[in-house]
Structures are given as C-alpha cells and as structure tokens.
VEXMI-772256 format. One record per residue: residue number from 1; residue in one letter; x, y, z of N, C-alpha, C, CB in turn. Coordinates in steps of 0.001 Angstrom, whole numbers, always signed. Atoms other than C-alpha are relative to their C-alpha. Glycine has a CB too. Layout:
<rs>
+-----+------+---------+---------+---------+---------+---------+---------+---------+---------+---------+---------+---------+---------+
! pos ! code !      nu !      nv !      nw !     cau !     cav !     caw !      cu !      cv !      cw !     cbu !     cbv !     cbw !
+-----+------+---------+---------+---------+---------+---------+---------+---------+---------+---------+---------+---------+---------+
! NUM !    a !       X !       Y !       Z !       X !       Y !       Z !       X !       Y !       Z !       X !       Y !       Z !
...
+-----+------+---------+---------+---------+---------+---------+---------+---------+---------+---------+---------+---------+---------+
</rs>
This chain:
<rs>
+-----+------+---------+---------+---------+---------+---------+---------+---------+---------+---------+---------+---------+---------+
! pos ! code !      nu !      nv !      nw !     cau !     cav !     caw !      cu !      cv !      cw !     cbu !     cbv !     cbw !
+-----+------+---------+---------+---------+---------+---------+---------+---------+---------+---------+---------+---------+---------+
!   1 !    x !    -654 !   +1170 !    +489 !  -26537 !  +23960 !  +62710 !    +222 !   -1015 !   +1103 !   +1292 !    +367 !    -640 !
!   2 !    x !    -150 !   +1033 !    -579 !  -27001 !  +21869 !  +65584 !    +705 !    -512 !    +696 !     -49 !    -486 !    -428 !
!   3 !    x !   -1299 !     +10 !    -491 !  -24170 !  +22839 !  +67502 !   +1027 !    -196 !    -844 !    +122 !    -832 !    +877 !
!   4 !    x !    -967 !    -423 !    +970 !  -21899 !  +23070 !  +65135 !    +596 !   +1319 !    -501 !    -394 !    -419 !    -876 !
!   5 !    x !    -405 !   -1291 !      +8 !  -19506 !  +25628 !  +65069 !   +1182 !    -603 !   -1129 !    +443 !    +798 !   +1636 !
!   6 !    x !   -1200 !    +111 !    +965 !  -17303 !  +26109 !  +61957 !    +699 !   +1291 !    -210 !    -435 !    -515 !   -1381 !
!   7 !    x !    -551 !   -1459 !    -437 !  -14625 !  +28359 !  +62151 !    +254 !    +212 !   -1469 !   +1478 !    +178 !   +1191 !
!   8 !    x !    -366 !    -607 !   +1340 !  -13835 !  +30909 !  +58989 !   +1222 !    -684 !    -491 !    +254 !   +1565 !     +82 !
!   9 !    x !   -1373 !    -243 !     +61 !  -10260 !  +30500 !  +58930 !     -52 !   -1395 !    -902 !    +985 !    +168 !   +1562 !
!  10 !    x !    +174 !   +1384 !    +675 !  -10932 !  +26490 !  +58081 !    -362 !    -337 !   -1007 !    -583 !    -644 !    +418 !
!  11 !    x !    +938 !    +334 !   +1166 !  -13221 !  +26593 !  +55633 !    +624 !    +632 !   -1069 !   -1508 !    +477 !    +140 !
!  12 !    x !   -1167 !    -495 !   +1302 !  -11085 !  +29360 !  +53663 !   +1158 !   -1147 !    -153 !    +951 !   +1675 !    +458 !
!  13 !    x !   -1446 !    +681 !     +84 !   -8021 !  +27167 !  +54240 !    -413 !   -1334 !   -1343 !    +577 !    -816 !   +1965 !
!  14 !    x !    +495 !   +1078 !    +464 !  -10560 !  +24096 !  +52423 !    +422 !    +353 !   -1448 !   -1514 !    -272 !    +356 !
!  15 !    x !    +406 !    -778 !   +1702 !  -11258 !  +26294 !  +49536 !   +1196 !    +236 !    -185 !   -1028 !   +1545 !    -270 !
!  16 !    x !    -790 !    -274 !    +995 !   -8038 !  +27554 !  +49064 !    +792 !   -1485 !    -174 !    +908 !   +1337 !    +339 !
!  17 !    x !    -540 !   +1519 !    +511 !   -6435 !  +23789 !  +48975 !    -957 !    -512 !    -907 !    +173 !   -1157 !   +1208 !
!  18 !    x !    +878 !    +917 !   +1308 !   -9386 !  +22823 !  +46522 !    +561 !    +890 !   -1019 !   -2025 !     -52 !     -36 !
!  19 !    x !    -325 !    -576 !   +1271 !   -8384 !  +25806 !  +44571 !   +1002 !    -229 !    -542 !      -7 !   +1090 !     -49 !
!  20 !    x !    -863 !     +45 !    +195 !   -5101 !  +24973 !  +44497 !    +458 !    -681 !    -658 !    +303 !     +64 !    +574 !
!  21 !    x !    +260 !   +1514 !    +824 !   -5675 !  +21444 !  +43481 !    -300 !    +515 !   -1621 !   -1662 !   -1038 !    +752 !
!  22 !    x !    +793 !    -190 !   +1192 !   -7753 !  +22557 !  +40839 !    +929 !    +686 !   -1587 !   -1253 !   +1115 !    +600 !
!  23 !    x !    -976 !    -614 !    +712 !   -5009 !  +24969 !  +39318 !   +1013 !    -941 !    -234 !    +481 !   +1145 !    +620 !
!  24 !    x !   -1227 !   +1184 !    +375 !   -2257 !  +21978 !  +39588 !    -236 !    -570 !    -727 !    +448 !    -937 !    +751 !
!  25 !    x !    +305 !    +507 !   +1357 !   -3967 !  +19693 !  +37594 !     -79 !    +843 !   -1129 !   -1131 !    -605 !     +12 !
!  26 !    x !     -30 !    -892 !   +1622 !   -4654 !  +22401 !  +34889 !    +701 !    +275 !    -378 !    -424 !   +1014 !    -358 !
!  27 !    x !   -1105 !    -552 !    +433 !   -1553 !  +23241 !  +34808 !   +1023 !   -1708 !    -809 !    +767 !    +975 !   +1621 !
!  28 !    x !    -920 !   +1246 !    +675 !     -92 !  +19417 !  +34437 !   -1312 !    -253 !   -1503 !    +242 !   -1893 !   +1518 !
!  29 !    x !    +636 !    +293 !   +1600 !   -2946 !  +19138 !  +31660 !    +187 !    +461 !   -1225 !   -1101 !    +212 !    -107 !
!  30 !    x !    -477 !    -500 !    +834 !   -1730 !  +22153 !  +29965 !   +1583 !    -370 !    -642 !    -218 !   +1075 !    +438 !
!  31 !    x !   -1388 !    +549 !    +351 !   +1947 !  +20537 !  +29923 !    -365 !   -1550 !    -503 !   +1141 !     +43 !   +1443 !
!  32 !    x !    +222 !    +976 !   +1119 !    +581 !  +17571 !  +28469 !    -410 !     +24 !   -1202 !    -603 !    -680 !    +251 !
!  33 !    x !    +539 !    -789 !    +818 !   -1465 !  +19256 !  +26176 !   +1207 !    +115 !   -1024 !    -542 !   +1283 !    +680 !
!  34 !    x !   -1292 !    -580 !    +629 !   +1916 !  +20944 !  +24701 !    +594 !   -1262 !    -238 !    +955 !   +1050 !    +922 !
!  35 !    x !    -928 !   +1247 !    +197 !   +4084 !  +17819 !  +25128 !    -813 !    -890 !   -1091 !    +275 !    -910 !   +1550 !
!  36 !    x !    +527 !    +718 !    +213 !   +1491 !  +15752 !  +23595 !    -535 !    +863 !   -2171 !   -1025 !    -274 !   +1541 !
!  37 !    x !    +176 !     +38 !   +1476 !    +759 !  +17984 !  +20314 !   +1414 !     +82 !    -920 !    -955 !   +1245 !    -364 !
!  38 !    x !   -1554 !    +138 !      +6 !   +4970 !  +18330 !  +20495 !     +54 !   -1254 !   -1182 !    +763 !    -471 !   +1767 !
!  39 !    x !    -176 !   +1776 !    +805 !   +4809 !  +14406 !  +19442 !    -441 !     +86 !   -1164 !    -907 !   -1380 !    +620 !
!  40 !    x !    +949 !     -34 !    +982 !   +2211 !  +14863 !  +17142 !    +909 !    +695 !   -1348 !   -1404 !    +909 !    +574 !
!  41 !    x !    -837 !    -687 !   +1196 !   +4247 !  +17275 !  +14887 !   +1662 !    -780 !    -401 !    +281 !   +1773 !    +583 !
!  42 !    x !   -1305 !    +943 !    +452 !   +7491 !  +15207 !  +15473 !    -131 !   -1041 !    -764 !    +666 !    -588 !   +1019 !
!  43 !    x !    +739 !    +791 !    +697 !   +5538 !  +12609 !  +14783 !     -88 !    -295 !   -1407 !    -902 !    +282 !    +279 !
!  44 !    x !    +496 !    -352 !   +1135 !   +4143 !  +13899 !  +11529 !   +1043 !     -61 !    -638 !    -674 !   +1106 !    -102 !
!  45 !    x !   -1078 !    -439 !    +532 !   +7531 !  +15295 !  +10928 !    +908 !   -1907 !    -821 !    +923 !   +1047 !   +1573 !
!  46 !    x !    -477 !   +1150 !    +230 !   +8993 !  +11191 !  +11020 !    -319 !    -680 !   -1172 !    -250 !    -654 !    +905 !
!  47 !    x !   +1049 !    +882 !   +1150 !   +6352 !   +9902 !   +9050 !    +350 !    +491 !   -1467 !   -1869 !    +365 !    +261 !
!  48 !    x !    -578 !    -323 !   +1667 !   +7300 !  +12222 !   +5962 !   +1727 !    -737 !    -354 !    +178 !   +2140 !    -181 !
!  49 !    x !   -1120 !    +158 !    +434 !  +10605 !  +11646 !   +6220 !    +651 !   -1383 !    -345 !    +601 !    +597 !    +783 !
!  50 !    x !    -350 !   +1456 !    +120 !  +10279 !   +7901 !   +6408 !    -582 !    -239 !   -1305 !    -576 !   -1005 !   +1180 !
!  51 !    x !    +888 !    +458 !   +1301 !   +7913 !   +8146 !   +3392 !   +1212 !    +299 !   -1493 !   -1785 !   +1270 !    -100 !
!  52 !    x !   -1413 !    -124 !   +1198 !  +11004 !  +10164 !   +1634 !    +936 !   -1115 !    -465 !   +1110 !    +946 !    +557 !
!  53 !    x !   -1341 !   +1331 !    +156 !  +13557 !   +7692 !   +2396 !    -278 !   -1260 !    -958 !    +284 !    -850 !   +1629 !
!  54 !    x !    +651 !   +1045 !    +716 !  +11447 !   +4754 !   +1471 !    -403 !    +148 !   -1391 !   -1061 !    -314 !    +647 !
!  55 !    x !      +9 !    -192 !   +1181 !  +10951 !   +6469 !   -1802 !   +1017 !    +315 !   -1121 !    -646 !    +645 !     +51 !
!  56 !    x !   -1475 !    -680 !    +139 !  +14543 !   +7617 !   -2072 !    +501 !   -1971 !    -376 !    +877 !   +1170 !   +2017 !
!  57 !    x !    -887 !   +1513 !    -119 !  +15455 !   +3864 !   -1560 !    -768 !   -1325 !   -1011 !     -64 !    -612 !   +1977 !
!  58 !    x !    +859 !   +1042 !   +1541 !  +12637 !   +2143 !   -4467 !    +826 !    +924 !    -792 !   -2245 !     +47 !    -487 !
!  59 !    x !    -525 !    -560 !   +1505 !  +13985 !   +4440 !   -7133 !   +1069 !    -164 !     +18 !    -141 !   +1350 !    -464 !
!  60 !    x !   -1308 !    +907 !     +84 !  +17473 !   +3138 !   -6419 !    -230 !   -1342 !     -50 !    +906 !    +163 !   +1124 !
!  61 !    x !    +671 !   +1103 !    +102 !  +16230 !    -120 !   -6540 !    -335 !    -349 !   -1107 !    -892 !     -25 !    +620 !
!  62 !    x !    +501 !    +174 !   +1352 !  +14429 !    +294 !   -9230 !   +1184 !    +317 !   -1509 !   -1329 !   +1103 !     +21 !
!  63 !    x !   -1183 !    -725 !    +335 !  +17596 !   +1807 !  -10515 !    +978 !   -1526 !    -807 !    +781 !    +872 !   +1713 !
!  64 !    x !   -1070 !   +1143 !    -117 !  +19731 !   -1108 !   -9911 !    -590 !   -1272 !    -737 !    +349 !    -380 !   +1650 !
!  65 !    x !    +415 !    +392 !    +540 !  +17263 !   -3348 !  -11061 !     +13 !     +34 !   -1677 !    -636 !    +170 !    +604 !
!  66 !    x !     -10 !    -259 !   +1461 !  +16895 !   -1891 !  -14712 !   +1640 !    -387 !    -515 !    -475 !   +1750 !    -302 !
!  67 !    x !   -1090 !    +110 !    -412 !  +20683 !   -2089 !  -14423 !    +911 !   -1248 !    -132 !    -181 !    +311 !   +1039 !
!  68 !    x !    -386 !   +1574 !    -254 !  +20784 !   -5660 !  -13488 !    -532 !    -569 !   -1265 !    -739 !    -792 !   +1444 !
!  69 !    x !    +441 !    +451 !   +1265 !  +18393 !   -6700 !  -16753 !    +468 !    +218 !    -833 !    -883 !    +185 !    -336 !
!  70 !    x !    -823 !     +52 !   +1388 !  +20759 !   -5100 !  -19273 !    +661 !    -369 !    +337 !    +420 !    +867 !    -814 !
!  71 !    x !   -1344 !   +1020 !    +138 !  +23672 !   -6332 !  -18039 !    -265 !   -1558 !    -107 !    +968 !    +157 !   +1357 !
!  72 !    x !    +765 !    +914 !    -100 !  +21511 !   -9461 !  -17760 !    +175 !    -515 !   -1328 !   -1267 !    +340 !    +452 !
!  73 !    x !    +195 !     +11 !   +1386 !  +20475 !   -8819 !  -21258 !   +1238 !    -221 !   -1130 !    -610 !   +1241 !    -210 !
!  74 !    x !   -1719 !    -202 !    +405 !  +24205 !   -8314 !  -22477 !    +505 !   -1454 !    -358 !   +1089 !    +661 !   +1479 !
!  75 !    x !    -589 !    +751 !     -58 !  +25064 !  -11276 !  -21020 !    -835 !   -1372 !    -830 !    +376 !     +58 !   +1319 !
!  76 !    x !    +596 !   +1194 !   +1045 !  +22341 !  -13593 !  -22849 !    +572 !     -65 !   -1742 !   -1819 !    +311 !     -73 !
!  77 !    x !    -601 !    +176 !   +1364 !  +23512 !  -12033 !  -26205 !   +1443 !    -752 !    -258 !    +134 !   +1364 !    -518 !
!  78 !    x !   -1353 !   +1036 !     +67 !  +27003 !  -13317 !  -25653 !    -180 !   -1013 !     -67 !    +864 !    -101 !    +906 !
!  79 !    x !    +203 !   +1251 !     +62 !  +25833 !  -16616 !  -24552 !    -556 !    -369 !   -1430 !    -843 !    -362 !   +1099 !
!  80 !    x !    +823 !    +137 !    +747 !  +23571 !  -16505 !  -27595 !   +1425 !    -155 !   -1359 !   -1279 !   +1278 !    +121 !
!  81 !    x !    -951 !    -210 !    +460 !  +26537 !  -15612 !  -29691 !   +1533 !   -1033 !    -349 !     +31 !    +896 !    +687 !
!  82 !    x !    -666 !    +998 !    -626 !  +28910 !  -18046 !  -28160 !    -674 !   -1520 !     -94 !    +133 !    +464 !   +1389 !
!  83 !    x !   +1292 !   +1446 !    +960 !  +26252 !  -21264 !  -28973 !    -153 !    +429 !   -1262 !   -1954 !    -188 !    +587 !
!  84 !    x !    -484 !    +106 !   +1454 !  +26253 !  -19818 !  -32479 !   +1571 !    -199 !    -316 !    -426 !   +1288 !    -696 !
!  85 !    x !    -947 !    -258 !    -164 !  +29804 !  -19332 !  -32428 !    +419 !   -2033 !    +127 !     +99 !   +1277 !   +1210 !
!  86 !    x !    -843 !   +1468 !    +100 !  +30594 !  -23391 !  -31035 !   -1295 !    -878 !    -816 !    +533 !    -837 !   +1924 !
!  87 !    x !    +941 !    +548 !   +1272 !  +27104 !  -24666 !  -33381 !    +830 !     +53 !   -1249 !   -1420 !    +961 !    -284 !
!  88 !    x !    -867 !     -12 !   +1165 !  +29425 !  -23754 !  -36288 !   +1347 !    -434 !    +452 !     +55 !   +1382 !    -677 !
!  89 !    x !   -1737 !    +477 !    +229 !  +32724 !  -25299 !  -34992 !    -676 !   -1293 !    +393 !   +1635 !    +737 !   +1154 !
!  90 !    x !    +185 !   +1383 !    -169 !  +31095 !  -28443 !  -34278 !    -614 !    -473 !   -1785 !   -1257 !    -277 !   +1506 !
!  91 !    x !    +437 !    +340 !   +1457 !  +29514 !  -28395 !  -37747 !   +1336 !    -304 !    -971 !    -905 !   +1353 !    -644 !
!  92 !    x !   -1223 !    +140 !    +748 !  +32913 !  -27810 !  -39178 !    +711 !   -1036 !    +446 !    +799 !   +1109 !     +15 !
!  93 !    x !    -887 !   +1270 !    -308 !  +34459 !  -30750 !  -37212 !    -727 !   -1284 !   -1073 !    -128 !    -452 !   +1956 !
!  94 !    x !    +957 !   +1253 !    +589 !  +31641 !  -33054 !  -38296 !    +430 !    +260 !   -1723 !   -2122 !    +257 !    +428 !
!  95 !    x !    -559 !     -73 !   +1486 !  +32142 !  -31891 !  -41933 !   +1250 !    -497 !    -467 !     +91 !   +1240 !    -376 !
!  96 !    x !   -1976 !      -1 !     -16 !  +36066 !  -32023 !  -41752 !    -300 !   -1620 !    +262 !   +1271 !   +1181 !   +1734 !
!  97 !    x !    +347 !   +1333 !    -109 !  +35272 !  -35585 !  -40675 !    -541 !   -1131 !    -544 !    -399 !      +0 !    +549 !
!  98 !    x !   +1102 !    +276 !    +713 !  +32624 !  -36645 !  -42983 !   +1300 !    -146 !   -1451 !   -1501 !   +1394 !     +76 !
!  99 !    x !    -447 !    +162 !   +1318 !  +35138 !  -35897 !  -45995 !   +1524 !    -934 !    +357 !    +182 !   +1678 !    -842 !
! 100 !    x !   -1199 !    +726 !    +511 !  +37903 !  -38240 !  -47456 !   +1401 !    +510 !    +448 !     -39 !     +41 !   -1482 !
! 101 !    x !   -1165 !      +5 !    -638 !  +40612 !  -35846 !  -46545 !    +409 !    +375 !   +1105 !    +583 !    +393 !    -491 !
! 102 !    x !    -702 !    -220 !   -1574 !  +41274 !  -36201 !  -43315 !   +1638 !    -193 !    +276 !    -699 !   -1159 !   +1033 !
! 103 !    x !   -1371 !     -14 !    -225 !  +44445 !  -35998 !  -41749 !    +358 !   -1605 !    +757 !    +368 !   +1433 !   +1004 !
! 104 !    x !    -414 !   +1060 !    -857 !  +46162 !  -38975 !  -40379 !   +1586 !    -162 !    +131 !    -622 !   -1274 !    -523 !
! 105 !    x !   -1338 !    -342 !    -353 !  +49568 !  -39796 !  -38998 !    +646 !    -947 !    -400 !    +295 !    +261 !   +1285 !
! 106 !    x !   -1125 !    +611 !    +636 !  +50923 !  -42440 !  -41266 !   +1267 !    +114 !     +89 !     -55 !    +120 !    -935 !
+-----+------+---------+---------+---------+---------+---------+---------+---------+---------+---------+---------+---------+---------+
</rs>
C-alpha cells in the first residue's frame, strides 16, 4: 500500500462508530415509526368523533328546525284567524253604519 501503514485498532474503532451510527438512526426511525402510526390512530380516532358530533349536532338542528315551522305554522293560523276574526268586525261596523238605526247623541 505504498507505505501506508494502517493500524487495526483504527479501523475497528471506524467500523464500530459507523455501526453505531447506523443503529442510532434505526432506532430514531423506529420511534418515529411508532409515534407517527400513534397519530394516525388518534388521528382516525378524531375524525370519527368529529363526524359523530357533527351528526349529533344536524339532527338537533334539524330538530329545532321542524320545531320552529310548527310553531311557525301555529302562529300563521292565529294570524289567519285573527284577519277573519277583524274582516267580520269591520263588516259589522260598515253594516251597523249603512242602516238607519244608528245611534246618536241627541
């Protein structure tokens, strides 16, 4: 080798710091690995539960809604009721008015 002298001791020392390397990263890959399918299931886990809620919270809605149209509804019949109701007292004024005996304060 051209004068080149390489001592044992060095070259093991190389290898075992490459090996060492080599094992560290695998080891932070395997803790990402874990952490990373961790999320994934929490994840998953969120996603249903947001899909619940959000379905939990239309059918109250929808709830309140139906809810809101009869009382809605309720309240048109009254009105409806109430315009028949002063349609016939205005008819009866006009009538009451229309005839000869009216009242007056002679």
């Amino acid at each position: 080798m051209n004068g080149m002298k390489f001592n044992a001791a060095l070259i093991f020392a190389i290898l075992l710091q490459a090996v060492a390397l080599v094992w560290y990263i695998s080891k932070i890959d395997s803790r990402v690995n874990i952490l990373y399918e961790k999320y994934e299931v929490d994840s998953d886990a969120q996603v249903v539960e947001n899909q619940v809620r959000m379905k939990l919270a239309i059918e109250t809605l929808i709830e309140d809604v139906e809810e809101i149209q009869t009382e809605l509804n309720k309240a048109r019949n009254k009105d409806k009721k109430i315009m028949k109701q002063h349609k016939e007292i205005f008819e009866l004024l006009q009538n009451g008015t229309d005839n000869s005996s009216s009242y007056s304060y002679d």
